[in-house]
C-alpha positions in Angstrom: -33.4 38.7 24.3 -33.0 37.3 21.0 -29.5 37.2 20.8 -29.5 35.8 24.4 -31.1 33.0 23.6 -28.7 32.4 20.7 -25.8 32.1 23.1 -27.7 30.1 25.6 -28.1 27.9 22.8 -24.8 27.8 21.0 -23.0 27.3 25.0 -25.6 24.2 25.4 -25.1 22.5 22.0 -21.1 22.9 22.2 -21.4 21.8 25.9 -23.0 19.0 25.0 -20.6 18.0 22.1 -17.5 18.0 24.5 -19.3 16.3 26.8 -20.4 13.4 24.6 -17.2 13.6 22.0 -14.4 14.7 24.3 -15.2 13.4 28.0 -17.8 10.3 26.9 -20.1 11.7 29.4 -23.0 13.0 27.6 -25.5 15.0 30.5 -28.5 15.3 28.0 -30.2 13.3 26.1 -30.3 12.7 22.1 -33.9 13.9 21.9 -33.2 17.3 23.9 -30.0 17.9 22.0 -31.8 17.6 18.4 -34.5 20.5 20.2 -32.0 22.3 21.3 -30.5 22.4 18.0 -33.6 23.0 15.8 -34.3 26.0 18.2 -31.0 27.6 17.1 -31.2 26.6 13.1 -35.0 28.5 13.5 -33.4 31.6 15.5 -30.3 31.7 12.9 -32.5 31.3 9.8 -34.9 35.0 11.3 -32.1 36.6 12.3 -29.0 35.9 10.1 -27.0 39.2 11.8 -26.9 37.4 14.5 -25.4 34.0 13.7 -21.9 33.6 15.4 -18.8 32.3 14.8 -18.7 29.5 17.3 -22.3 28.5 16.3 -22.7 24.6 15.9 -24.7 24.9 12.9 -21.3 26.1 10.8 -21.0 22.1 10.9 -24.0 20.9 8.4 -21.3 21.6 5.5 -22.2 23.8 2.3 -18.9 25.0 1.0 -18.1 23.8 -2.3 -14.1 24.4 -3.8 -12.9 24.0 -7.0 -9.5 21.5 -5.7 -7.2 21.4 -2.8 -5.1 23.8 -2.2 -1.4 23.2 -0.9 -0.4 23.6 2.3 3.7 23.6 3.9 3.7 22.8 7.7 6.1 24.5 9.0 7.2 21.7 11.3 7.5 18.2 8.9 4.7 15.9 9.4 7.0 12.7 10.0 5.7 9.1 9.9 6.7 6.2 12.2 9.0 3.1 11.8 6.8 -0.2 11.9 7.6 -2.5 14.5 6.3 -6.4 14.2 7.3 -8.6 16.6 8.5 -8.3 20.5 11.7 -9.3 20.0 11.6 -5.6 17.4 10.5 -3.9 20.7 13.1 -4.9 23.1 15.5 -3.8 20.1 14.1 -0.2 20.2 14.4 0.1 24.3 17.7 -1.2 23.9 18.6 1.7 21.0 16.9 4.4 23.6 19.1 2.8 26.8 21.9 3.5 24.6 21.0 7.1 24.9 18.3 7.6 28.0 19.8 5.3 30.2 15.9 4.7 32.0 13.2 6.2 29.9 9.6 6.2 30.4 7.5 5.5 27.3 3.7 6.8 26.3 2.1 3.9 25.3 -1.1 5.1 22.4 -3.5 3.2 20.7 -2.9 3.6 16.4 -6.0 5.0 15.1 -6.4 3.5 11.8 -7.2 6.5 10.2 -5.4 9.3 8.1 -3.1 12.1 9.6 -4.5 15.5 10.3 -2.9 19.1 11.1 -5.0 21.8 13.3 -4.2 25.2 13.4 -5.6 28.1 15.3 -5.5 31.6 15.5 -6.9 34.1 18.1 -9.0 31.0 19.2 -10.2 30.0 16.1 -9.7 27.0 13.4 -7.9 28.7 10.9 -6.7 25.7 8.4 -7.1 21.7 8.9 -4.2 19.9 6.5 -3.5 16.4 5.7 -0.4 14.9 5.8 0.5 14.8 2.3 4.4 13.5 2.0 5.1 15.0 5.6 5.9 18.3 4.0 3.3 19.5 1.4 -0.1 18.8 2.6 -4.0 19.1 1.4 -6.3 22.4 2.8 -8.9 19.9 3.9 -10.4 23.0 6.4 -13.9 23.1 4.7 -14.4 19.6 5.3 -12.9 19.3 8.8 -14.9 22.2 10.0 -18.0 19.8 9.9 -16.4 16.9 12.2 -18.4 17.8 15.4 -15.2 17.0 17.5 -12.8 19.0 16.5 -13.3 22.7 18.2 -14.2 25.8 15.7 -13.3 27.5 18.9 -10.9 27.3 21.7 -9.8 29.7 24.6 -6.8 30.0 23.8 -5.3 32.9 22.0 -2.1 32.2 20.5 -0.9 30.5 18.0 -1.9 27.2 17.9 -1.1 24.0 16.1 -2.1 19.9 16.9 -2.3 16.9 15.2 -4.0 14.2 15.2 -6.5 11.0 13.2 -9.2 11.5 11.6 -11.6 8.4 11.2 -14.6 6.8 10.8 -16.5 4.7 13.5 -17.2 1.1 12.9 -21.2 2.1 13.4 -20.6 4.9 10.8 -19.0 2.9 8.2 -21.4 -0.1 8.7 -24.5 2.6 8.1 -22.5 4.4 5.0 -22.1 0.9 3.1 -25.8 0.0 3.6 -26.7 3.3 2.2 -24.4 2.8 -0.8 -25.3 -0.9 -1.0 -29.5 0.6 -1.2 -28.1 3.2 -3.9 -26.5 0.8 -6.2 -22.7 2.5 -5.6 -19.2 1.0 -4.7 -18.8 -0.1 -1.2 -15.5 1.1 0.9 -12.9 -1.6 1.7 -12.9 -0.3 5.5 -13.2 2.7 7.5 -10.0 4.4 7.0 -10.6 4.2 3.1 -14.2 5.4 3.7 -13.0 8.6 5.7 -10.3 9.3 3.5 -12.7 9.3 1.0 -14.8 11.8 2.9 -12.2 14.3 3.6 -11.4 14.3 0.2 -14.7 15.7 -1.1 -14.8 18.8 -3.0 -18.2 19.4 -1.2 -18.3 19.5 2.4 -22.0 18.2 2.5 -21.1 15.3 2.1 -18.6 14.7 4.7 -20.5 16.7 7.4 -23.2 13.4 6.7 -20.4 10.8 7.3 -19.8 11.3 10.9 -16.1 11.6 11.7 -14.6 11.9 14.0 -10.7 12.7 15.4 -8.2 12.1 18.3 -5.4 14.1 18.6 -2.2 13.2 19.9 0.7 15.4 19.2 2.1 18.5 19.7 4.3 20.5 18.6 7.2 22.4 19.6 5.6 21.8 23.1 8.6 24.0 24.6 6.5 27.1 23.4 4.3 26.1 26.0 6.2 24.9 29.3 5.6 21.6 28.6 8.0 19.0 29.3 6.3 15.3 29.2 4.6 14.2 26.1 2.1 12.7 28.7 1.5 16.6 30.1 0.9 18.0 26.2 -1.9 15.2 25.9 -3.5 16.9 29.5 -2.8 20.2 28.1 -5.1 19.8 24.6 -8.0 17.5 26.0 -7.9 20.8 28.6 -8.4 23.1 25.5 -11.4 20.1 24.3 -9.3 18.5 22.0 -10.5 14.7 22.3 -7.9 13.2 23.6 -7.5 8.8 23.5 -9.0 7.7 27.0 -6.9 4.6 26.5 -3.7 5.9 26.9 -0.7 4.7 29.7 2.6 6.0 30.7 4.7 3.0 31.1 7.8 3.0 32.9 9.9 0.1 31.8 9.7 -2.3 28.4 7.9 -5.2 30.3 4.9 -2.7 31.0 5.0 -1.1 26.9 4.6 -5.3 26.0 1.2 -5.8 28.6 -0.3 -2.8 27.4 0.1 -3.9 23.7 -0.9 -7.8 24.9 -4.1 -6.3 26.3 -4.8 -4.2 23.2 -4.0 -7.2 20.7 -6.8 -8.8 22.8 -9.4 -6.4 23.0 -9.1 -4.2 19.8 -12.3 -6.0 18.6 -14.1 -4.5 21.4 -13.5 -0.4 20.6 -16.1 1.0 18.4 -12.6 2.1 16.2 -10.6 0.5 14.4 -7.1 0.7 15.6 -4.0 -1.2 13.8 -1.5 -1.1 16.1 0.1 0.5 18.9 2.1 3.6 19.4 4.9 3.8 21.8 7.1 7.5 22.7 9.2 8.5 24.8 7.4 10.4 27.7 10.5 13.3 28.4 10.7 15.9 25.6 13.7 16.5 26.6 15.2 12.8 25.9 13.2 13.2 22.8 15.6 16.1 21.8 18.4 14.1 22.6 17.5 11.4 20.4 16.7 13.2 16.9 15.4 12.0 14.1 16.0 10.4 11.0 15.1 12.3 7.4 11.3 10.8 8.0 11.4 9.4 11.7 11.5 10.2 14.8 14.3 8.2 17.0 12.2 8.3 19.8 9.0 6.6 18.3 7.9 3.6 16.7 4.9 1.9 16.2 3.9 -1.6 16.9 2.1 -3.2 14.1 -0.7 -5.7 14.9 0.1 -9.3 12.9 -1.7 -10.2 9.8 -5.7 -10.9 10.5 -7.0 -14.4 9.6 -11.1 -14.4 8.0 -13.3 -17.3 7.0 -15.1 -17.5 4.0 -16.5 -20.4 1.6 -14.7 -21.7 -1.4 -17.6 -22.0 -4.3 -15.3 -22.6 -6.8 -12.1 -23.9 -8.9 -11.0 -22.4 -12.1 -7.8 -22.9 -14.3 -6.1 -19.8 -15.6 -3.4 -20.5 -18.6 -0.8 -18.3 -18.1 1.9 -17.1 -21.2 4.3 -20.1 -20.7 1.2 -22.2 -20.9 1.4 -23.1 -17.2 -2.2 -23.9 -16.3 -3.0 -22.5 -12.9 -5.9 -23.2 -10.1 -8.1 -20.5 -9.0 -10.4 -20.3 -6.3 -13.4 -18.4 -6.0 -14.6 -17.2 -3.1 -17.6 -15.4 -1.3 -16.3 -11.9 -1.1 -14.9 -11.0 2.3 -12.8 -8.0 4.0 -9.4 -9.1 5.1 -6.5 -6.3 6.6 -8.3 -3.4 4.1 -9.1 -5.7 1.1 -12.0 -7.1 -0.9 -11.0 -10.7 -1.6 -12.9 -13.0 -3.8 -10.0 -15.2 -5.0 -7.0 -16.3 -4.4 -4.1 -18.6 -6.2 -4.0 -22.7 -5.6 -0.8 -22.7 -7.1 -0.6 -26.3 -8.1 -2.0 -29.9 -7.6 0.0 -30.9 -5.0 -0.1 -27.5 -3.1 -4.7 -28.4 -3.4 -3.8 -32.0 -1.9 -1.4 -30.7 0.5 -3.9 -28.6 2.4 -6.9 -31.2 1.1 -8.7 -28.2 -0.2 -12.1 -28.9 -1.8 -15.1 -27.1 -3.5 -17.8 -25.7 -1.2 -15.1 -26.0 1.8 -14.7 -23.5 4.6 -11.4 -22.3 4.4 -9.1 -19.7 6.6 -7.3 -16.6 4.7 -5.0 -14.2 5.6 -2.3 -11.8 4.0 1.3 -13.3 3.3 3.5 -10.4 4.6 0.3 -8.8 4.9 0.0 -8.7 0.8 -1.0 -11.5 -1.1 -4.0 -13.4 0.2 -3.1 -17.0 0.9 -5.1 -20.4 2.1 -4.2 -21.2 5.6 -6.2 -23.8 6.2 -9.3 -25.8 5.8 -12.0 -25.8 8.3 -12.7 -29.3 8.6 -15.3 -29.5 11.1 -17.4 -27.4 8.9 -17.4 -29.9 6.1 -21.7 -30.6 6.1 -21.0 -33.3 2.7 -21.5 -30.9 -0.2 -17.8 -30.6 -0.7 -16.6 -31.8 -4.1 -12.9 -33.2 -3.8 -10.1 -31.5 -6.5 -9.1 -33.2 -9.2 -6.8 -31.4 -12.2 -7.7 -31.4 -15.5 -6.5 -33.5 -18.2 -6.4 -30.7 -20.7 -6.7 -27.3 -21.1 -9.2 -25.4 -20.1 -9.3 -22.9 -23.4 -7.7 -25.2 -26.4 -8.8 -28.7 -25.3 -4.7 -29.7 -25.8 -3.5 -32.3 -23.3 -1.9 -30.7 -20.4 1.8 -32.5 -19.2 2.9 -32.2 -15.9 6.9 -31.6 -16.0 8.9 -34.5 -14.1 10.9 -31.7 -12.0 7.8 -29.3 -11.2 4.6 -29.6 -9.7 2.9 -27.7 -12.6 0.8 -28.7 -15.6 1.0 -27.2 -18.9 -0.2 -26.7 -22.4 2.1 -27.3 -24.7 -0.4 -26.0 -27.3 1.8 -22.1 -29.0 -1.4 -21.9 -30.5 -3.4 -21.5 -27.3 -5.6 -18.6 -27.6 -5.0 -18.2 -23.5 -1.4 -18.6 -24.0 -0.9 -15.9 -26.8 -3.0 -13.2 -25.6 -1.1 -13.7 -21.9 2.5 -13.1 -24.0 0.7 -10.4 -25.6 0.2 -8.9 -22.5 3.8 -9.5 -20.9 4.9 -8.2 -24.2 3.8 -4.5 -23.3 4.1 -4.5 -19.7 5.6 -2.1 -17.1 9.0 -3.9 -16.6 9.2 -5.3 -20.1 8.0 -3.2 -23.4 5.8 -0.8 -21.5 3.4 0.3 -24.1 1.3 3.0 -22.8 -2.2 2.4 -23.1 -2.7 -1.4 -23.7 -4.6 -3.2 -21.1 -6.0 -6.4 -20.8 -9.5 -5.5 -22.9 -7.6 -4.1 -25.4 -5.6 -6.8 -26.2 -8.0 -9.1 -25.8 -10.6 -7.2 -28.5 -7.9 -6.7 -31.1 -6.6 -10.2 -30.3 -10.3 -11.4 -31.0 -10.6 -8.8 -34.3 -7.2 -10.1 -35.7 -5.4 -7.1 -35.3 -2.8 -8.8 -32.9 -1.8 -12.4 -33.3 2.3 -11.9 -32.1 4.5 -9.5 -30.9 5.4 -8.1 -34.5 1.9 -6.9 -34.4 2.3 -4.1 -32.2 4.5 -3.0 -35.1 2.2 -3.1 -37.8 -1.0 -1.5 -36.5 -0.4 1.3 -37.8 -1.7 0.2 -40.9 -4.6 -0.5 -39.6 -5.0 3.2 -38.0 -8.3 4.3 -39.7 -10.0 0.9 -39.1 -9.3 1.0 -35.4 -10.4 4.9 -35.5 -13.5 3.2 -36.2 -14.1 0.6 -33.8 -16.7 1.5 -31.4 -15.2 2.9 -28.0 -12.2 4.5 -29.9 -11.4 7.5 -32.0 -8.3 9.1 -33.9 -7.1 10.7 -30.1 -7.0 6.9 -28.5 -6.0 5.0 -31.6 -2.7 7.2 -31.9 -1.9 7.9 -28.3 -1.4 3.9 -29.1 0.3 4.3 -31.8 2.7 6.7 -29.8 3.3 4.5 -27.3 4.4 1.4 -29.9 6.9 4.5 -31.3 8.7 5.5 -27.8 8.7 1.5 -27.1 11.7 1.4 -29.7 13.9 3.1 -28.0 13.9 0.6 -24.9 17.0 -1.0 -23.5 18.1 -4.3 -24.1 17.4 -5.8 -21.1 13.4 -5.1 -21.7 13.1 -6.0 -25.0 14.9 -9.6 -24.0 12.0 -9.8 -20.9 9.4 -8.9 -23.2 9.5 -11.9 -25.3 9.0 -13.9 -22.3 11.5 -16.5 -23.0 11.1 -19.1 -20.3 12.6 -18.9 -16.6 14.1 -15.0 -18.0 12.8 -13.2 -15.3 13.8 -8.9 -15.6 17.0 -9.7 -13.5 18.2 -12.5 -15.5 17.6 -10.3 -18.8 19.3 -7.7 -17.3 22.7 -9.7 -16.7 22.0 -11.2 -20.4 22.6 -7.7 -21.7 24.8 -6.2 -19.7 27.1 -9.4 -20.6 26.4 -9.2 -24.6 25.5 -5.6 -25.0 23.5 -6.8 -28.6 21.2 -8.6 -29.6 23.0 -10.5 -32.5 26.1 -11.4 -29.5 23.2 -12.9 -27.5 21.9 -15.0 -30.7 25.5 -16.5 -30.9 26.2 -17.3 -27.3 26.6 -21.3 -26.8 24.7 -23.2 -23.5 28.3 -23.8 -21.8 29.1 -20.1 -22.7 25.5 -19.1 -21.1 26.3 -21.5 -18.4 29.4 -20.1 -17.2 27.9 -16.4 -16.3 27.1 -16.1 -12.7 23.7 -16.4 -11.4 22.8 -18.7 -14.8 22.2 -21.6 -14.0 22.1 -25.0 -15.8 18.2 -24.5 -16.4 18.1 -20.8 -17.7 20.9 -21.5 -19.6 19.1 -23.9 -21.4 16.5 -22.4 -22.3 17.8 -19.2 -23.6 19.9 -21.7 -26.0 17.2 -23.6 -27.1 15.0 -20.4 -27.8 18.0 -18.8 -30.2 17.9 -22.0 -31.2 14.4 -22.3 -32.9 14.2 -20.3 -36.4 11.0 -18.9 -36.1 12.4 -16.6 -33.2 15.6 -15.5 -35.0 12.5 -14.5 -38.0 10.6 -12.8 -35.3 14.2 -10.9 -33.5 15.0 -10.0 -37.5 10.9 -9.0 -38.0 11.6 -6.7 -35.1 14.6 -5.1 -36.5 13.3 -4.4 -40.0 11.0 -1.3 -37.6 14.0 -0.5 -35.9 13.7 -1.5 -32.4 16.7 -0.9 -30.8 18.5 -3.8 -29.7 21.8 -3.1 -27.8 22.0 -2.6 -24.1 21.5 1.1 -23.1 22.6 1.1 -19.8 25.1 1.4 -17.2 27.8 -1.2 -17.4 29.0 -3.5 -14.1 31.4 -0.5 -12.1 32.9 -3.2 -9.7 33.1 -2.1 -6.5 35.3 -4.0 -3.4 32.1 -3.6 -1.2 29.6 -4.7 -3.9 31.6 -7.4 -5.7 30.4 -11.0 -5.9 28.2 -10.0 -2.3 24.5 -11.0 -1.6 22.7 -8.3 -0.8 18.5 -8.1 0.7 16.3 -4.9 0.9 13.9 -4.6 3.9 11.7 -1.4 4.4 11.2 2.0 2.1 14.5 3.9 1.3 13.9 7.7 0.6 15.9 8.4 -2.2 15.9 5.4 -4.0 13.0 3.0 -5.1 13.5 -1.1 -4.6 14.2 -1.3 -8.7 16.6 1.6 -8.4 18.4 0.3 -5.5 18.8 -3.3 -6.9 20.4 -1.6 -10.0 23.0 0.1 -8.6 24.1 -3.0 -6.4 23.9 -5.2 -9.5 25.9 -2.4 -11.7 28.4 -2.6 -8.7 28.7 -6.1 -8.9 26.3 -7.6 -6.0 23.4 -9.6 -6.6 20.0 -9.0 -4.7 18.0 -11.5 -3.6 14.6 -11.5 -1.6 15.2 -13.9 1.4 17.2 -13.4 4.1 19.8 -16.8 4.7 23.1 -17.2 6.3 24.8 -16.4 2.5 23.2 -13.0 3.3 26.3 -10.6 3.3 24.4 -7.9 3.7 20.4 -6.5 4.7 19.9 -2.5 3.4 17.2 -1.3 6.1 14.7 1.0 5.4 12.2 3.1 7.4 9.1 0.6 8.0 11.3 -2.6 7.9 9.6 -6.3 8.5 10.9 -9.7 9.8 13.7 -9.6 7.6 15.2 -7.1 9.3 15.1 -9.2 12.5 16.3 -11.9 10.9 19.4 -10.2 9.9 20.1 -9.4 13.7 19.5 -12.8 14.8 22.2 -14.3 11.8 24.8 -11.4 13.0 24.8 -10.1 9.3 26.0 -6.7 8.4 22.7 -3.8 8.1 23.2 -1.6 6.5 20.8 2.1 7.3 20.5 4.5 3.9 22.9 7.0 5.0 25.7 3.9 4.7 24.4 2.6 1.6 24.9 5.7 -0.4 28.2 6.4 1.0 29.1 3.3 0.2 28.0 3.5 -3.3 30.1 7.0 -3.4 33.4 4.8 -2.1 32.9 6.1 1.1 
């Protein structure tokens, strides 16, 4: 009888879950599930023997491991290409026409949450995997076993594998962050952060409490299973109880694929989800087979990403940051707000005229968004809003940390302090000085510098180079200790053995970004040839112009550098150019050349070096002087643009044979 009433129980309570997670139709009520479910906990807790596998209560968490093991999937979890505008989406029909003269395309809402791999045995969840690099993923099982919509059990006895999202409701993630608000901790950016966050707890407890949930989506090697349609595998798992997108068209033509995302762009606000795009596949598997994939993409799928999201929020301040040069920058603070998976409470000003421009003033309203959905930028002011508290922007007259008079250069729209003596100033050099793209010294951040700036420790670059005469007093200072001190120390060793062309960024000599001091050196190879170049000589090399030229000339110019480039070399920093030297190549030579999306086998920096040792130059903007656009997977609206000028593009494949004289 006992063990009767167990499986009554366990049959009601998983009913009930499919019901409510999988078809939306709950048939009992909140209050009769939670007796239901109390009933069994009481029965399981008398009569442990008889607890089954397929019981609900294997959901409340428990299991505690010690890290996450690796899993391979045996078929590669691949991402998508990003699509951004419709013009990209008539592009991609047009690729598949090429192929599938009149496909038929699955049109799916993009859950923004993070990738998920199912796989059962005999019937039963056997191992849950994240994506990892589409390869190698995370043995997230423990954690996954707790999400009440994904099936311990299905009837289904062979080997099975899906995939899917995992994420958080909106409701969810609004209760977690009052919780951690109450408790004093860290609030999550957004819900995909917050459930990636939960599946990645050693101890399941605590993601059984933060009510995930799943879709899944994909299958497969579907052939194993006489499937032919993508449309048919989605039937096939919401049959087994997967929960399966409700929201979900087959669209036969590209005018249909363009409403469904118009209607979605629309009414995303409305789903108790957060979605950040849409999906779009081609329906036969068949035609799916016929087009391949790339090394990370399938041909036949792409996803549509929604544009950037515009948010309100108050300006309640300006502030003036003083950067190395001494350019003196406006800041403005703002009420903390979410905008596209960020916490933003400032943004730049830029400039005077850039603060009149927009007539941006204190205590305004103002609109925000994400410039190529990265930097947070000022779109506009909201007028109307304007209640007579605002206080109208007016620069400085000098600066902000030294008192000097700030000058506002004829040809720029900046101010400056002209003050080398600028605490601000210094301590921002100091800081360029050890860098990732300049000196990289391991270990120094901003506080660091800052405190031994304060102490005396570090005044000027040379510095760096003479700590270690100060080793057992720095051992000393509170929140250090011999470890720290010499792990600095290390770092200020390997730094000597840099490359020219980072030592010349380092000392932040004005307008030499890392490309120009990377032509500087490949050009002189030494230090002691750069001192001795003339303005015309500088002038002459492509890609200086009149201005840089100028300024490198003038700073070789001024003794106290030459003392501080002959300081240097009395601790033996190297100072000649360590690598590769120009290989000019017919396809490279004197070209123009823009990157656009993520390349596989080689990052941006890497990339732009071995066009610029071939002879090209890389710039970020796509113009008619464009000669050519290197496309990645994921690539934006430059990318378009390229297609719309007729300029050569470039895929990865071409670019490396090209750099192999292919």
């Amino acid at each position: 009888m006992i063990e009767k009433r167990i499986n009554e129980l366990i049959e009601i309570i998983n009913r009930a879950s499919y019901e409510y997670y999988t078809l939306d139709r709950p048939t009992i009520t909140d209050q009769e599930y939670d007796d239901y479910y109390h009933e069994l906990e009481k029965l399981e807790a008398k009569y442990p023997e008889l607890v089954k596998e397929n019981s609900p209560t294997k959901r409340v968490g428990g299991k505690v491991i010690d890290s996450f093991k690796k899993i391979t999937h045996t078929v590669p979890m691949m991402s998508l290409g990003d699509l951004f505008s419709e013009y990209e989406i008539r592009e991609f029909d047009e690729r598949i026409k090429k192929t599938i003269p009149n496909p038929s395309y699955v049109c799916e809402l993009k859950i923004d949450g993070l990738s998920v791999a199912l796989i059962y045995e005999n019937g039963k969840l056997i191992r849950a995997a994240t994506r990892g690099d589409g390869v190698t993923g995370e043995d997230i099982t423990h954690n996954v076993e707790t999400i009440k919509s994904v099936p311990l059990t299905i009837d289904f006895n062979e080997y099975l594998e899906v995939r899917g999202e995992i994420y958080m409701p909106k409701k969810s993630f609004k209760k977690l962050n009052e919780e951690r608000e109450k408790n004093g901790e860290g609030l999550f950016a957004n819900p995909r952060n917050a459930a990636a966050g939960s599946i990645r707890q050693l101890d399941s407890t605590i993601a059984a409490k933060r009510n995930l949930s799943t879709f899944i989506y994909h299958l497969p090697e579907p052939d194993k299973y006489n499937l032919s349609t993508h449309f048919s595998t989605l039937d096939f798992m919401k049959n087994l109880n997967f929960v399966v997108n409700p929201n979900i068209i087959v669209a036969n033509n590209i005018e249909e694929v363009i409403n469904y995302i118009n209607e979605w762009t629309k009414k995303r606000d409305e789903l108790p989800y957060e979605i950040d795009g849409i999906v779009i596949k081609v329906n036969d598997i068949g035609d799916q087979r016929k087009l391949g994939y790339t090394s990370r993409t399938p041909k036949w799928a792409i996803a549509y990403k929604f544009p950037a999201v515009q948010v309100l929020t108050k300006l309640i301040n300006i502030e003036f940051c003083v950067g190395r040069t001494g350019k003196v920058t406006p800041r403005a603070d703002l009420n903390p707000v979410h905008l596209a998976g960020s916490v933003i409470s400032s943004v730049t000003l830029h400039n005077e005229d850039y603060i009149k421009e927009k007539d941006i003033m204190i205590n305004d309203t103002i609109a925000i968004h994400k410039a190529g959905d990265v930097i947070p930028e000022v779109v506009k002011v909201i007028t109307e809003r304007r209640d007579g508290t605002q206080i109208p922007f007016k620069m400085p007259n000098v600066c902000p940390i030294c008192g000097s008079k700030l000058i506002r250069k004829e040809t720029e729209a900046a101010y400056y302090c002209e003050n080398k003596f600028c605490d601000a100033r210094n301590i921002e050099g100091l800081i360029h000085f050890v860098s990732r793209d300049a000196m990289y010294i391991d270990g120094f951040g901003e506080r660091i510098i800052e405190d031994f700036y304060n102490m005396g420790y570090l005044k000027t670059i040379v510095d760096f180079y003479e700590l270690k005469k100060h080793k057992q007093e720095l051992m000393e200072l509170e929140g250090f200790g011999e470890k720290s001190i010499q792990n600095l120390l290390d770092g200020i060793e390997d730094s000597k053995k840099n490359s020219l062309e980072r030592f010349l960024f380092a000392l932040g000599i004005r307008h030499v970004g890392k490309k120009t001091a990377k032509i500087l050196a490949q050009k002189y190879g030494t230090i002691d040839n750069l001192t001795k170049s003339t303005y015309e000589e500088l002038f002459s090399i492509n890609d200086i112009g009149e201005t840089i030229a100028k300024s490198v000339s003038d700073w070789f110019r001024e003794e106290k550098n030459v003392e501080t480039i002959n300081k240097l070399k009395s601790y033996n920093l190297n100072m000649d150019y360590l690598g590769p030297q120009i290989i000019v190549q017919e396809d490279f030579q004197d070209k123009t050349f823009v990157l656009t999306g993520t390349l596989t086998e080689y990052s941006r920096d890497e990339a732009s070096e071995l066009i610029s040792n071939r002879g090209g130059k890389v710039t970020n903007s796509v113009t008619k002087k464009t000669d050519v656009v290197i496309v990645g997977e994921n690539p934006g609206s430059k990318f378009t643009k390229a297609q719309e000028f007729g300029i050569a593009i470039w895929d990865e494949e071409k670019f490396k044979n090209k750099l192999e004289g292919i």
